[in-house]
N, C-alpha and C positions, 0 to 999 in steps of 0.2 A: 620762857614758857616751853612744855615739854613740847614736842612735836606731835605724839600721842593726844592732844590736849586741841590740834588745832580743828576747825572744821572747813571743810568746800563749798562754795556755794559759786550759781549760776548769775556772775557779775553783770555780764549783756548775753545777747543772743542777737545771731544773724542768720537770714535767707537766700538764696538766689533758687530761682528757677529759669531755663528759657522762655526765649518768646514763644516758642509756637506751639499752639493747641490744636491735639489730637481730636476732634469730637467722635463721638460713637456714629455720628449721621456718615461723616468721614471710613470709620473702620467697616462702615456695614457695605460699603464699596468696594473693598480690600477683602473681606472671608465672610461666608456666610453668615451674618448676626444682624443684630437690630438695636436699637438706640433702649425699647425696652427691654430685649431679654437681657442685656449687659446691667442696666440700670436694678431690673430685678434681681440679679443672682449676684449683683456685687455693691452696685449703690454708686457706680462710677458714670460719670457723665462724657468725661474727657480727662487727659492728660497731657503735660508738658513734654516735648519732643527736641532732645539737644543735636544741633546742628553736625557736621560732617568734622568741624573743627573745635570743637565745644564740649572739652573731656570731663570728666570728674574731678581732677585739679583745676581746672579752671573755674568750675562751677564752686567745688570748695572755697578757693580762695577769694573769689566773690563775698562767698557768706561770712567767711572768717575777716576778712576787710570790714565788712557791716559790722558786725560783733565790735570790733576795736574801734571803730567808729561813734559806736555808741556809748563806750566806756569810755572816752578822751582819752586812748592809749595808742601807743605805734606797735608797729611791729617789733621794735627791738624790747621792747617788753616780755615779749611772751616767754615763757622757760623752757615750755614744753608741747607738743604737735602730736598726735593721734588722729590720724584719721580711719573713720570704718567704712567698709565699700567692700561689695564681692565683686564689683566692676573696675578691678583698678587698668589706670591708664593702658600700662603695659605688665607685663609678671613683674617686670625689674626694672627699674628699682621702685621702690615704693613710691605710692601716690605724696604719701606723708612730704616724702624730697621733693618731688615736683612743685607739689605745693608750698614747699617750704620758699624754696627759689621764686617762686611765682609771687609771694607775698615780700621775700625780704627781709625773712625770721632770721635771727644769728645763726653763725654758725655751732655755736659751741654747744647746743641744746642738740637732745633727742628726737629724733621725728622715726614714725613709725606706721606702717597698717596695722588694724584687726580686721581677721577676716572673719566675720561668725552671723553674713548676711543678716537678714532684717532682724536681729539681736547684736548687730554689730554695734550702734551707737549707745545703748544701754552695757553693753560689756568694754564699751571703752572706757564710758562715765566711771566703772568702776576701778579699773587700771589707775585712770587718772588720778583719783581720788587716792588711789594706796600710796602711788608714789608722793602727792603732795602733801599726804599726812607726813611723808619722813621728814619733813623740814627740807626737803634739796630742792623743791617747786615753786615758786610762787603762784606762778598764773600758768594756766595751759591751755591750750585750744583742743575742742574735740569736734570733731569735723566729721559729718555723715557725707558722703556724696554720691551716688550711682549717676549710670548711663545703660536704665537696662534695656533700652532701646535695641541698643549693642547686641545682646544673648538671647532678643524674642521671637520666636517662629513667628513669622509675620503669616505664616500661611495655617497657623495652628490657632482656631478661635478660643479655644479654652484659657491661653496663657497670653497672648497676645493684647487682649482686650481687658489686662488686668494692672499692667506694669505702666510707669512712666520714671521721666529724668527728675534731678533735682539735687540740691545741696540745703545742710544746713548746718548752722557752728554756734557751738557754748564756749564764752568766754568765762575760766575756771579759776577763783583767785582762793587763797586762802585766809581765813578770820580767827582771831580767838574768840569772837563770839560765839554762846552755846547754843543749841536748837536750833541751829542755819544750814541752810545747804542741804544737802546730800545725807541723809541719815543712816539709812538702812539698804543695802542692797541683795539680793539673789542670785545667782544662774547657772544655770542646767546646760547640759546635753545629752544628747541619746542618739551615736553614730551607728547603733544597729536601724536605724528607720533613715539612714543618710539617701537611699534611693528613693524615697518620696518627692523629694527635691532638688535635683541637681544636674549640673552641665557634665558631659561625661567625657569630653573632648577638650583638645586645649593643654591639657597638664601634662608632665613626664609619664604620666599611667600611657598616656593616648595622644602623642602629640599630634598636632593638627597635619593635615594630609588633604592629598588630593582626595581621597575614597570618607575621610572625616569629614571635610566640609562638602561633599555631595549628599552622603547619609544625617548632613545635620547636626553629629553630635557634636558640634559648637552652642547650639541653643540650648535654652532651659527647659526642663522639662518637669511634668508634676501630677502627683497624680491627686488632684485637686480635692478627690471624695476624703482619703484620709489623713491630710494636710491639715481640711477643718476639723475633723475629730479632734487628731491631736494637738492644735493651736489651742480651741477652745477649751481644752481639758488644763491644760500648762499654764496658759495663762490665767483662768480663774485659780487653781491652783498656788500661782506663783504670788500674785496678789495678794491671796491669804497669809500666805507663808512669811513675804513680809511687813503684812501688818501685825501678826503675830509678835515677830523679830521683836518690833518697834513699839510694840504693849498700844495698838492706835484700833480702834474700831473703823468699818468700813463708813459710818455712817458722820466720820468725824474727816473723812478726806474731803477736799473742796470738788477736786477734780483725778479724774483718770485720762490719761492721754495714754493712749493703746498704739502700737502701730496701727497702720491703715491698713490695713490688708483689704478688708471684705467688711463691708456691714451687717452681713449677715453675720461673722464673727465677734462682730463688735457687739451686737445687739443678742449672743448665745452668752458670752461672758458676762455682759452688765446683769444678765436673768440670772445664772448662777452667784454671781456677789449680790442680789438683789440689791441691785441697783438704778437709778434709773439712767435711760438715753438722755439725761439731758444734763448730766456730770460726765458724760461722753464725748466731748467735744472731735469735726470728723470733720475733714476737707477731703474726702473719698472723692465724692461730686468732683470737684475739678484736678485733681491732683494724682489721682488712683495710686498703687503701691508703689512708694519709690525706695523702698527697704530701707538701707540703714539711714535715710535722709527725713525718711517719713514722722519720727518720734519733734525730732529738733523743727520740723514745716509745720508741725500742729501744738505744739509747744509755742510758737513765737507768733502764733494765728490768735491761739487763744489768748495770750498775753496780749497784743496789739488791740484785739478787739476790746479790751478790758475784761475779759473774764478773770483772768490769774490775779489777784493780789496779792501784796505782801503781807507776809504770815499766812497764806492758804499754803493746808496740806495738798503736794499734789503727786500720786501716784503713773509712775507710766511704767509700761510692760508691753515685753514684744515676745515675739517666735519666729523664727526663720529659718530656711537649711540646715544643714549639718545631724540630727536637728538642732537647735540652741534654743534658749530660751532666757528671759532673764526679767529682772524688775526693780522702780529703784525709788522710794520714798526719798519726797523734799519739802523742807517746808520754804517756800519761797522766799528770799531774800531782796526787793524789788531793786531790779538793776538799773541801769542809768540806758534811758531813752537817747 
């Protein structure tokens, strides 16, 4: 069979979060806020909080453990290692390698980051996906994981009381069967609007310093008002674009799994695709925005709780820094519990 010919589909799925829970009753002790105004303006209750020793490799490879776990497969299986994270452990070497060693993947396979923040795990899914059309992939892991505990002005309530820890992992196999998987994908960027979002310290531009880490600019920063403008716009947007691609109507998808970001984001787009909240499935409440982790924790929420079946169309799209943006129609292939 050609390799052109093959399709991807999402074989298992794995989780980890930490133990410990941030509440908002907690945060309103820490900066000025309140358990409603947070809840109001964002829909977040709490979030997971990764220990002093508890990286994003670690957490990764947790979920990627899970994943193969559930599919009856080891690690010497896997072909291929992507992970997305704008938290990686260190600049160098990649999280991918930590993680690789951490699990016990061969040596002879690629392991690698994408950095394209809370669009990182939708732009890996597509990566993965190209390269295991060539026929040189069988299976790959694609691994979200942040620690954005790490980069959050703890004394800043706007951004503070928005982020949390977490990993997640799709275990990525290739089928000849048709209408499986991975169908259609999208993604954008737009590096002229990159200062809405971004740590501005840390990199070769600014390396960190005695006067960087007093001024801060190691944390994230954002300017929240045109953040939502432009999420809401991209991802209703992006959505359409490919259902388009994919000749599918909105009203023929089962499900849409959105990043987490904001509920009030979540509930501007589902109005534009005239749809409703409740093909919107949100673990905001206890998890708040763990960027590239976020798609794969509400993905394997829904699925567990039985929502996802197989043969549901299920559409997810995200937005994050840079800017990026992306989206990526599947028709479900039910993996192994």
């Amino acid at each position: 069979m050609s390799s052109a010919e093959l399709s991807v589909f999402i074989r298992a799925i794995g989780v980890h979060t930490p133990e410990r829970k941030l509440t908002n009753a907690e945060l309103s002790k820490m900066v000025d806020t309140s358990d409603e105004w947070i809840k109001t303006r964002s829909g977040i209750g709490e979030r997971r909080i990764a220990g002093p020793g508890e990286n994003p490799s670690d957490m990764g490879a947790k979920a990627a453990a899970k994943a193969l776990e559930r599919a009856s497969l080891t690690p010497t299986d896997v072909d291929l290692l992507i992970v997305a994270t704008m938290t990686p452990d260190v600049p160098f070497p990649s999280t991918a390698c930590l993680l690789q060693a951490k699990l016990g993947l061969r040596r002879d396979i690629p392991c690698f980051d994408v950095s394209a923040a809370c669009s990182g795990f939708v732009y890996a899914l597509q990566v993965a996906k190209d390269m295991m059309r060539s026929g040189a992939y069988r299976r790959a892991l694609v691994v979200g994981a942040e620690k954005l505990s790490s980069v959050v002005d703890w004394s800043d309530r706007t951004t503070c009381v928005l982020f949390g820890d977490g990993a997640g992992a799709v275990l990525l196999e290739t089928t000849s069967e048709k209408n499986v998987g991975l169908l259609g994908n999208l993604l954008g960027a737009d590096g002229n609007n990159a200062e809405l979002l971004h740590c501005v310290g840390g990199g070769s531009a600014a390396p960190a310093t005695a006067d960087s880490l007093r001024d801060g600019k190691h944390f994230l920063r954002m300017n929240g008002k045109e953040v939502f403008r432009h999420a809401v716009r991209v991802m209703a947007e992006s959505c359409e674009r490919v259902l388009s691609k994919c000749d599918v109507k909105s009203e023929q998808v089962a499900w849409f799994i959105p990043h987490q970001a904001n509920i009030r984001i979540l509930e501007a787009v589902a109005s534009q695709l005239n749809v409703g909240m409740d093909r919107f499935p949100s673990n905001l409440e206890r998890y708040g925005n763990t960027s590239a982790a976020s798609i794969p924790l509400a993905l394997e929420e829904a699925w567990t709780d039985g929502k996802i079946k197989h043969g549901d169309l299920v559409l997810i799209v995200a937005f994050g820094a840079g800017l990026t943006w992306g989206a990526t129609l599947l028709r479900w292939h039910e993996p192994t519990r």
